[in-house]
N, C-alpha and C positions, 0 to 999 in steps of 0.2 A: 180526705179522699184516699182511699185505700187501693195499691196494686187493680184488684179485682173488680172494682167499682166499673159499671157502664156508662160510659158517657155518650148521650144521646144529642148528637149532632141535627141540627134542621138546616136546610140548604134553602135560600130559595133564590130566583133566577132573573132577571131584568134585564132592558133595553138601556142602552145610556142614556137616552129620553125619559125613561122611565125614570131612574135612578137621580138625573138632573132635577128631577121636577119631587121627587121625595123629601132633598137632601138637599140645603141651602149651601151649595159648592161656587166656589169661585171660578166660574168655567168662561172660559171664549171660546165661540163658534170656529171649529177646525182644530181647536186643540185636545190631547186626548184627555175624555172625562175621568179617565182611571187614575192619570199623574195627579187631577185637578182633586180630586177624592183622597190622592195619599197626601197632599198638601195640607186635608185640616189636623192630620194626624205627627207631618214629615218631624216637629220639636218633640212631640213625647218620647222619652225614656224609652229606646228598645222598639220602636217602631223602626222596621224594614219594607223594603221593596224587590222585589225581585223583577228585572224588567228587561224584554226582549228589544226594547227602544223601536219597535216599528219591525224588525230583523227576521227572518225566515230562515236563518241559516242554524243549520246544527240544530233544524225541523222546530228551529221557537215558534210558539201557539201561544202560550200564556204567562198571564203577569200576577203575581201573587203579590200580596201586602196584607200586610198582619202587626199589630201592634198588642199594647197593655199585657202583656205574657205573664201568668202568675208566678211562675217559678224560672230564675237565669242562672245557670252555671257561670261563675268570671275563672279565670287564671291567668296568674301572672305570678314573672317572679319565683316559680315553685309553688307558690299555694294555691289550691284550687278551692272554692267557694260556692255554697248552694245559697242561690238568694232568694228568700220568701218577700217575693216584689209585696205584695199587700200589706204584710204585716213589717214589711222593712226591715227583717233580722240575715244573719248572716251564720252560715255555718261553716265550719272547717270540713273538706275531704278527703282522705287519705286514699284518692282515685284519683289518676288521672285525668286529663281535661273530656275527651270521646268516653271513656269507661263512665268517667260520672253523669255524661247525659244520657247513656243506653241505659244507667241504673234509676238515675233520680227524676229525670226528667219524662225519657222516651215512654218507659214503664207505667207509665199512668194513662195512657192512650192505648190500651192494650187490647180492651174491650171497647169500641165503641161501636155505635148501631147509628145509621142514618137516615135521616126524616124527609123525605122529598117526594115533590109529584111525576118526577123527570127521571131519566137517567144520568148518573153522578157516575160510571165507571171510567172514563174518559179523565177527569178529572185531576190534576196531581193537588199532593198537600194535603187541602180542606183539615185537617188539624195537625198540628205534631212539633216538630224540634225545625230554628229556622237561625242561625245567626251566622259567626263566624269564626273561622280560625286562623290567627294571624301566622305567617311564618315559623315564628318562634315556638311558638306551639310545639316545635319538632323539637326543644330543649326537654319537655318535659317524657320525653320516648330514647333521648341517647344524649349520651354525655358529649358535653358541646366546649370548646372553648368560651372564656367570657372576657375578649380581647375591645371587641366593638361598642362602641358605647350606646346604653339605652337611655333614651332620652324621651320620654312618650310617658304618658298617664293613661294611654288608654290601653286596656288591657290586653295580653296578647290571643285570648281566648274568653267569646262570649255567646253564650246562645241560649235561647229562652224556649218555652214550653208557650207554646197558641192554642187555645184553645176559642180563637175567633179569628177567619181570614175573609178575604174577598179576592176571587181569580177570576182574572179576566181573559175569556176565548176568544184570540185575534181571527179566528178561521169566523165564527158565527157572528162575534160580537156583543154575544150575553154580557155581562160580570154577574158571577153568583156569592150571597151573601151565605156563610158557614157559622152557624154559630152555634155553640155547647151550652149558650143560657136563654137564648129564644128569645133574646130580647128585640123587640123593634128598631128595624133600621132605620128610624130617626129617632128613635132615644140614644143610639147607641152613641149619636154624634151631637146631642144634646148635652150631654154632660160637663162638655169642655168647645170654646170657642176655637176660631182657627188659631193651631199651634205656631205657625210659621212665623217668622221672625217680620218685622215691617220695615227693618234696616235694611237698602242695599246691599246687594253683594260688590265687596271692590275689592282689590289688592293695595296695600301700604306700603309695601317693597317691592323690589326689581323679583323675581327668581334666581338664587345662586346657591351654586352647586354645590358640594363637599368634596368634592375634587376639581381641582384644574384639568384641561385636558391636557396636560403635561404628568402630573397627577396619576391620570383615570390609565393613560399608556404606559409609567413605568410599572403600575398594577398588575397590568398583560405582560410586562417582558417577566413579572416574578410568574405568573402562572404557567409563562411559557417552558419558565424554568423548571415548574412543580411538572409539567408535560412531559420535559425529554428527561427526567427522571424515574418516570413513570409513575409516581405518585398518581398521576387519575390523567381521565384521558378528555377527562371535558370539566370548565368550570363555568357556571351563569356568573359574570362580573357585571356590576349593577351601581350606579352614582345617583344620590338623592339630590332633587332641586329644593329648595325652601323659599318660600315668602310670605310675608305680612297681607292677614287680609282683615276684615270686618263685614258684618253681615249674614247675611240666607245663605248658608253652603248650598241647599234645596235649590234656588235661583241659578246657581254656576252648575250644579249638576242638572237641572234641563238642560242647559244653552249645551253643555258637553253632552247629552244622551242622544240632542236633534242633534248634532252635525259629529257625531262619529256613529250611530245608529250600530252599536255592536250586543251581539245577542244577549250576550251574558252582562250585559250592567245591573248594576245595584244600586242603594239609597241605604244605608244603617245610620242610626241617628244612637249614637249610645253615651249614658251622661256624660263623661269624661272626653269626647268629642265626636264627630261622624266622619261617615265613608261615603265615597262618593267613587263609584267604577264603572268602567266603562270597558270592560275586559271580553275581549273576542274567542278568548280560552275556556275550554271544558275540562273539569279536574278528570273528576268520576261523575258517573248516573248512573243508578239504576234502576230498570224498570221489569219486573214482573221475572226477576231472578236474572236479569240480562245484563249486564257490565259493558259500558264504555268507556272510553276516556280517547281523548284528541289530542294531543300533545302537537304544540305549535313551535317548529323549529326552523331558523330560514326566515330574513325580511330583506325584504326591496320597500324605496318609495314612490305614493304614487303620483302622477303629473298629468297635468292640466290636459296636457298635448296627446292624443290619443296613441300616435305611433309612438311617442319618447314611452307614454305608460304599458303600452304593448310589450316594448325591449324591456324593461325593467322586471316585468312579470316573466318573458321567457329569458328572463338570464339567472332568473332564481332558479326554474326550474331543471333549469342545465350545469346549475354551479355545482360542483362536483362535491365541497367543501360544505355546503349548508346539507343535502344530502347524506353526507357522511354524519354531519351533527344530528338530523332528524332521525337515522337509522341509530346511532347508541342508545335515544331515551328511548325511540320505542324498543329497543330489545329491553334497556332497564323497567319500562312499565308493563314490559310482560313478563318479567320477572315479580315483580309489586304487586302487580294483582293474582298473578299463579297460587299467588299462597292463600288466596280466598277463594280460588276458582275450582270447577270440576277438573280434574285431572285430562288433560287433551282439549281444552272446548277454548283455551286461548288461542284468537286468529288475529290475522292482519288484515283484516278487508279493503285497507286503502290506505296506501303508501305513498307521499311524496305529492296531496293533491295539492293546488294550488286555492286557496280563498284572497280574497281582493276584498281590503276594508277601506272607508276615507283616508287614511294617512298612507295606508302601507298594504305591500302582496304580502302574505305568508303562505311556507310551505307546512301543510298538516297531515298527521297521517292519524288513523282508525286504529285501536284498539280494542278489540271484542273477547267475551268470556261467558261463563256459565258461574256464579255466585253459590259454593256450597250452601246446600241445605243447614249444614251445620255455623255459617256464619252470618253474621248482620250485615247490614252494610254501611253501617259507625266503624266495626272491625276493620272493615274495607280499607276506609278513611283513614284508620287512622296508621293502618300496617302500611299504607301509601306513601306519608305526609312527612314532608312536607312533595308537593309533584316534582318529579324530575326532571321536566321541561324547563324547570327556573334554578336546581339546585347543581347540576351533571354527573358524572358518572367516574368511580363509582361515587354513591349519593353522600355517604359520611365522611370522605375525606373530601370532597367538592363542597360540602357544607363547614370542616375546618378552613381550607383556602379562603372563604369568604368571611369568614368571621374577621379572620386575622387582615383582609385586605379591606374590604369597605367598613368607612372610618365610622359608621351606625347602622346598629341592627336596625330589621326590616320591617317590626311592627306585622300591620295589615299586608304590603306588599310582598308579593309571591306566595299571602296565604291563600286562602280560602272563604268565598262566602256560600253557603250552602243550602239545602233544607232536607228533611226525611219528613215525610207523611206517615198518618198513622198506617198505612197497608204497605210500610217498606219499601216506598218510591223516592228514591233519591238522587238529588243535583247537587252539583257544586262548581266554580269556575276556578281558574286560579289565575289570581287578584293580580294582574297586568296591568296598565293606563288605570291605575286610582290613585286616589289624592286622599291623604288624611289631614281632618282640619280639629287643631285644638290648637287651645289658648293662644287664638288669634296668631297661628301660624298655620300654612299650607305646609304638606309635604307629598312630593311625587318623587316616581323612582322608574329608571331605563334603564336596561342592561341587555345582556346577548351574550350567547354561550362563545365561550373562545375554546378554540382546538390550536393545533402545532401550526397548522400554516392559517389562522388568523392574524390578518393587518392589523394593528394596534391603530391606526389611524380611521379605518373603513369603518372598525367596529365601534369606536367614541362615534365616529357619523353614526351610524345605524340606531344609536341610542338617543342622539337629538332627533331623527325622524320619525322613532318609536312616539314623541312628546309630540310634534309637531302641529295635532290639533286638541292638544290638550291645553299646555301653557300660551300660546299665542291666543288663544279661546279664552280663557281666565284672564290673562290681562287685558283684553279689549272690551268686557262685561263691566259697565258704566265710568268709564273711563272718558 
């Protein structure tokens, strides 16, 4: 398939009745048919999910899932690699990880035409680039220390080329089926039984930490140090939990998508092991040349008791200190994106709102822009990356301080899962409340920006209530 080659897309549209009764799915009444649909696929190689869990917020409508992708960019380590999924060969590229998807991947959806009886303009995705970028990912854009230890087989950078998705419109209730080879949607899912593992999901071990919280607070008295030296004025200080599990990661990431219901969760299932997030955070989007990004700075927890959860939410909003925090990134992510934007068209449309999710308030603010004509929005991404909401300011010596103080890099955490459609509409979150599971080990990760007058004791809290319906969630799943 050549650059110029058209690829002719057909779309067609169904009720979950409809589709239930097509497609021999493992469904129960009141559950959603979409999760129960990404279920026969959730063990394939490079199957994802993009999923608003139920959530309205940050205007979620739809849920995309997409697997068997012909061609994956991986990196890691310095090497980036083109992978021809079919013929299972592997190339070397002397691109970067974003430069090699806008070249080898994105490239080949350049031209397509679409087949339907409906209107598809509404629609995001239906073909294009969908995977992830792990934190680290930002090694391969600026020289990094390599003080923290990597301990992961799963790559820091992975995203694949779709050229078959299914999006589902929470407003109508359609899912529509997108496909480049027109095959019938029960061949498509005849070829292979349900993927999904028939092991329980459980944990084998407690969850523990990499730091003590004795630990996690002499951390913050060095950062406080790196503060009143001026070295940087904000760092994200972050402790990994780990434990033994066995099983359906797919299993533990329902149970976590129904009771923390946050927009931006995901499902990546990639050989070397899967993701599972549950993240309330928006990176970047873009849509129709228009730039956002939401930067989440500022938590309280929330409580059962309506006025104790009332005070909790208006003492965020009047904390003088998380404010302050929230005002650096967004001046840093108006800075981040200026350099893709039209010159004047970056604004602040919403400063200091409050969002209320199951565990926790946060304070969030709006960043808005105009996307040069003369850039992508991979470019965007990656002149971004890694967000500033998770790394502080300024971003590359806030990204030394963390290397040198958390005892392992960050893999998936604080990166990104994303997608670009073939008409240049793009999402991405950044990877907050997620769990990576390989070789029969969990890993999750909580952290919180520290400034000069940050409590080293408030903030180690503020990091167990970041988790609070995560790990309690995973250990009580068939226990």
């Amino acid at each position: 398939m050549s650059n110029a080659d058209t690829i002719h897309v057909h779309i067609s549209r169904y009720t979950p009745e409809a589709l239930v009764n097509a497609i021999p799915i493992n469904w129960q009444q009141n559950a959603p048919v979409f999760n129960a649909l990404f279920e026969r696929v959730s063990a394939l190689p490079y199957s994802i999910l993009l999923d608003t869990s139920g959530s309205s917020k940050s205007e979620g409508r739809f849920n995309i899932m997409a697997f068997s992708p012909t061609m994956v960019i991986e990196a890691k380590g310095g090497t980036v690699e083109l992978i021809d999924v079919q013929n299972s060969t592997r190339q070397a590229l002397a691109l970067p990880p974003f430069e090699a998807v806008q070249a080898k991947l994105y490239a080949r959806v350049s031209n397509v035409k679409l087949h339907a009886s409906f209107d598809t303009a509404h629609l995001p995705f239906i073909v294009g680039v969908a995977g992830m970028a792990g934190y680290d990912t930002g090694r391969f854009y600026e020289t990094m220390p390599n003080i923290a230890k990597d301990d992961y087989n799963t790559p820091d950078f992975a995203v694949g080329l779709y050229l078959c998705s299914f999006i589902e419109d929470t407003q109508t209730g359609y899912i529509y089926y997108c496909s480049a080879d027109n095959r019938p949607l029960d061949h498509v899912f005849s070829s292979f039984e349900n993927q999904s593992s028939s092991t329980p999901f459980k944990l084998t071990s407690q969850f523990e930490s990499n730091l003590s919280k004795d630990a996690y607070e002499a951390c913050l008295d060095r950062i406080h140090a790196y503060l009143r030296a001026g070295d940087c004025y904000q760092v994200n200080m972050a402790q990994r939990f780990s434990a033994g599990f066995e099983g359906n990661l797919w299993q533990a990431y329902c149970e976590l998508r129904d009771q923390n219901q946050a927009p931006f969760s995901a499902f990546f299932n990639l050989p070397q092991g899967s993701i599972a997030s549950i993240s309330p955070e928006r990176f970047l989007r873009v849509k129709n040349g228009f730039v956002e990004t939401k930067p989440i700075k500022g938590t309280r927890p929330r409580f059962k008791d309506k006025v104790k959860d009332a005070e909790s939410a208006q003492s965020l909003l009047v904390a003088e200190k998380d404010r302050a925090e929230n005002l650096m990134i967004v001046d840093l992510l108006r800075n981040d994106i200026s350099k893709h934007c039209r010159p004047h068209s970056v604004k602040v449309p919403a400063l200091f709102a409050l969002e209320s999710y199951e565990a926790v308030h946060h304070l969030v603010s709006t960043v808005t822009g105009e996307l040069n004509k003369a850039s992508s929005p991979l470019e965007l991404l990656a002149s971004a990356f890694p967000g500033g909401s998770i790394t502080g300011a300024p971003k590359i010596r806030a990204m030394e301080v963390i290397d040198e103080l958390e005892p392992h890099r960050r893999n998936i955490y604080c990166g990104s899962v994303f997608y670009m459609g073939f008409r240049e509409d793009m999402d991405s979150s950044i990877c907050i409340r997620t769990v990576l599971a390989e070789n029969h080990k969990l890993h999750c990760w909580a952290g919180g920006g520290i400034v000069l007058d940050s409590v080293p004791s408030e903030e180690y809290q503020e990091t167990l209530d970041k988790v609070s319906k995560i790990l309690p969630v995973l250990e009580s799943i068939n226990q």
